[in-house]
C-alpha positions as a Python dict, from the first residue, in 0.01 Angstrom:
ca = {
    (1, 'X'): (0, 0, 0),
    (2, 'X'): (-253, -149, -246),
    (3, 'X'): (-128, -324, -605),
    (4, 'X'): (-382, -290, -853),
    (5, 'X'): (-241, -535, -1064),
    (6, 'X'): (-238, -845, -826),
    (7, 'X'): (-583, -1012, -822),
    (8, 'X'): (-926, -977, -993),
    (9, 'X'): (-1237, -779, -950),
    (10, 'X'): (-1532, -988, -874),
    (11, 'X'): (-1792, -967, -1196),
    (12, 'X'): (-2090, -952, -983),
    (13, 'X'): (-2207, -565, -1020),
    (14, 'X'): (-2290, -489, -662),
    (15, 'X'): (-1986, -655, -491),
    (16, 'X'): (-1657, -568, -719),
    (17, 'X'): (-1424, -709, -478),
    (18, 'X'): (-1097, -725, -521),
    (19, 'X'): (-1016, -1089, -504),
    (20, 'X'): (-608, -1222, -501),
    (21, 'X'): (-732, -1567, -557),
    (22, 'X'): (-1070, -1526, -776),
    (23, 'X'): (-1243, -1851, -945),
    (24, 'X'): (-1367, -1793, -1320),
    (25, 'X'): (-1723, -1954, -1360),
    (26, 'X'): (-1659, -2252, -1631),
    (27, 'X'): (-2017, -2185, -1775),
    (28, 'X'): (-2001, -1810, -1841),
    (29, 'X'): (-1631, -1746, -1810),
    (30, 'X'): (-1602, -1439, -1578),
    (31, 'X'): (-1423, -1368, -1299),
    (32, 'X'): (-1594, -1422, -886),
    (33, 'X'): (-1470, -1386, -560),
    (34, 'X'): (-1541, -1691, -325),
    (35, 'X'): (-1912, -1580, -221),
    (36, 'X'): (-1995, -1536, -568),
    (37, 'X'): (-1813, -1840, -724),
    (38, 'X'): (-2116, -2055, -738),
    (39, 'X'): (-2364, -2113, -1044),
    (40, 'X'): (-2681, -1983, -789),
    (41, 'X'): (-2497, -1740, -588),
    (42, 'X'): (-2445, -1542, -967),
    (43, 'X'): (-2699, -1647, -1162),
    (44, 'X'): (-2482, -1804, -1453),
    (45, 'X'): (-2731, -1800, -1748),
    (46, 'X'): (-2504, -2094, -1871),
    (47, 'X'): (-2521, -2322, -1601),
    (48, 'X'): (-2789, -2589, -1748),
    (49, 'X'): (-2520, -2655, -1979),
    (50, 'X'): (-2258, -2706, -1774),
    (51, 'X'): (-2410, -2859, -1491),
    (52, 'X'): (-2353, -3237, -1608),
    (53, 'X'): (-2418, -3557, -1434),
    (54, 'X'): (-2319, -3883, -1496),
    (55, 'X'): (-2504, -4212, -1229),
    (56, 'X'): (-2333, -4511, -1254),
    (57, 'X'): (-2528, -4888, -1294),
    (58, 'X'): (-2555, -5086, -1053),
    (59, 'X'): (-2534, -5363, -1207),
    (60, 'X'): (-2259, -5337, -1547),
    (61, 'X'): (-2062, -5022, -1345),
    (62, 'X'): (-2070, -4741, -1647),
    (63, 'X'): (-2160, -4418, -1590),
    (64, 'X'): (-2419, -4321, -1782),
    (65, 'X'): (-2446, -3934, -1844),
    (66, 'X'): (-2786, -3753, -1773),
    (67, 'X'): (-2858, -3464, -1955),
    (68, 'X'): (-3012, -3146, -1778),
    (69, 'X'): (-3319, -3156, -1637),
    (70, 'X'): (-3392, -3541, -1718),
    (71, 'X'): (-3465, -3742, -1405),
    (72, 'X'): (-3147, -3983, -1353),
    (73, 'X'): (-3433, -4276, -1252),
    (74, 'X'): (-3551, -4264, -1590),
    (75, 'X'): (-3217, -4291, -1742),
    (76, 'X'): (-3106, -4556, -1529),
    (77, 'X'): (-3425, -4761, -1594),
    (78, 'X'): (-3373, -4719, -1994),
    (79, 'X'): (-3028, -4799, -1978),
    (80, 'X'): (-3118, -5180, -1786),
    (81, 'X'): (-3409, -5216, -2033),
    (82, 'X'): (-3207, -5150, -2331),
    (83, 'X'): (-2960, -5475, -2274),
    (84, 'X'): (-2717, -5313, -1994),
    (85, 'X'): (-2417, -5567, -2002),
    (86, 'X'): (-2519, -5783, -1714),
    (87, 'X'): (-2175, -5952, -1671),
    (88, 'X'): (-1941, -5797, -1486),
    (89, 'X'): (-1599, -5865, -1542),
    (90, 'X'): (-1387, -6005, -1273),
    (91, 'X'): (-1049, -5952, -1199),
    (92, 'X'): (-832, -6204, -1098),
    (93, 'X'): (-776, -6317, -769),
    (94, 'X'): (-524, -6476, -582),
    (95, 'X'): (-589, -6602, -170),
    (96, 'X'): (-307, -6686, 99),
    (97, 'X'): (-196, -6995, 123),
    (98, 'X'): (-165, -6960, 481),
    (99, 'X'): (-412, -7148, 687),
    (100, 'X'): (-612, -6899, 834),
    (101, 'X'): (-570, -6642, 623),
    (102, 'X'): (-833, -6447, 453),
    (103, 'X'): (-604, -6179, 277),
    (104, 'X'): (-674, -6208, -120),
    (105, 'X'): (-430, -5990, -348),
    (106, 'X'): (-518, -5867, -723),
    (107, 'X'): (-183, -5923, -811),
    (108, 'X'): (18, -6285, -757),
    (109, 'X'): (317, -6275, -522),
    (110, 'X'): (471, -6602, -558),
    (111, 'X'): (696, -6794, -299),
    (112, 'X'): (998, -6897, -578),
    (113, 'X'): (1051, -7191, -336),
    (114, 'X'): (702, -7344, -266),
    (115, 'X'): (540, -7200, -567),
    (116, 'X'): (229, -7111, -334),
    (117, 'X'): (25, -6750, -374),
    (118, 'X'): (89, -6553, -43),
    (119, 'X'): (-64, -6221, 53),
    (120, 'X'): (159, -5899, 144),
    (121, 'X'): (191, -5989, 509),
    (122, 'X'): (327, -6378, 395),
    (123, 'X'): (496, -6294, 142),
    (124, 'X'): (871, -6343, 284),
    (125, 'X'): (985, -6693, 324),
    (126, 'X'): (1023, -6689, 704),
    (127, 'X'): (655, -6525, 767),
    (128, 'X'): (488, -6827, 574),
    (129, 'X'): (729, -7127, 702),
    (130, 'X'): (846, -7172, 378),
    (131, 'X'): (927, -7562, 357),
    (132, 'X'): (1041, -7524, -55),
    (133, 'X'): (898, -7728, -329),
    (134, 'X'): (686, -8002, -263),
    (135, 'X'): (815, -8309, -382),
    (136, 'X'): (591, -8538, -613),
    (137, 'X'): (513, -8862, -470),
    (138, 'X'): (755, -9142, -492),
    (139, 'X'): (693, -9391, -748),
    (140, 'X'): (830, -9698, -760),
    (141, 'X'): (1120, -9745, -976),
    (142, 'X'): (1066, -9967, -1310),
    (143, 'X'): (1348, -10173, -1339),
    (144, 'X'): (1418, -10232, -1721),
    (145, 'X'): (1462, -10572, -1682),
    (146, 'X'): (1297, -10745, -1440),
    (147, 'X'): (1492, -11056, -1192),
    (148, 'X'): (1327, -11375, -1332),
    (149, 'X'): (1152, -11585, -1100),
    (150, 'X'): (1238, -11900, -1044),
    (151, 'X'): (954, -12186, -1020),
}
């Protein structure tokens, strides 16, 4: 039993296969079965315009587009020339306080007792040995008035 109206005819003239899951070409807009789905295995006429690339810098990390047929060296080498932003902008970054540690997160996870920066794994009080806050260092205590000396 055949159903007509489920699925697509393939565009291509010599093939017209019936396709239940066909792709429509974005540069020409007609319908292909998976062999012809392809700007080359068609021919699209449109597919210089569609085709578009983008390279990312090296060195600054935006994508820079490259129009067709342009070599993407050339691009690259204006866009450095030109001023490309040679900072790069760092996100913040917070290490383990755990001796031996090397985990670093992008995103704090404080200890609420000792205050310290711990990474996923030491994050829990009893996986970092959690002594609480440190206390400051004991000063000694200014009396107000001082015991007179006697000579």
């Amino acid at each position: 039993m055949e159903f007509p109206s489920v699925g697509k005819h393939c565009s291509e003239p010599y093939c017209k296969q019936l396709d239940f899951l066909p792709f429509k070409c974005a540069g020409c807009d007609k319908i292909f079965c998976l062999e012809h789905r392809s700007y080359d295995s068609h021919h699209c006429p449109k597919r210089l315009v569609v085709d578009r690339k983008a390279i990312v810098c090296p060195i600054c990390n935006i994508p820079i587009p490259v129009p067709p047929g342009e070599d993407p060296n050339t691009r690259i080498d204006d866009h450095i020339n030109s001023g490309c932003a040679t900072t790069v902008r760092s996100t913040p970054r917070y290490p383990c306080s755990v001796r031996g540690c090397k985990n670093v997160e992008l995103a704090p996870l404080m200890c609420n007792k000792c205050g310290r920066h711990h990474c996923v794994t030491h994050r829990f009080e009893d996986h970092h040995k959690c002594t609480g806050r440190h206390a400051p260092k004991k000063q000694p205590i200014a009396h107000p008035n001082p015991p007179a000396t006697t000579p």
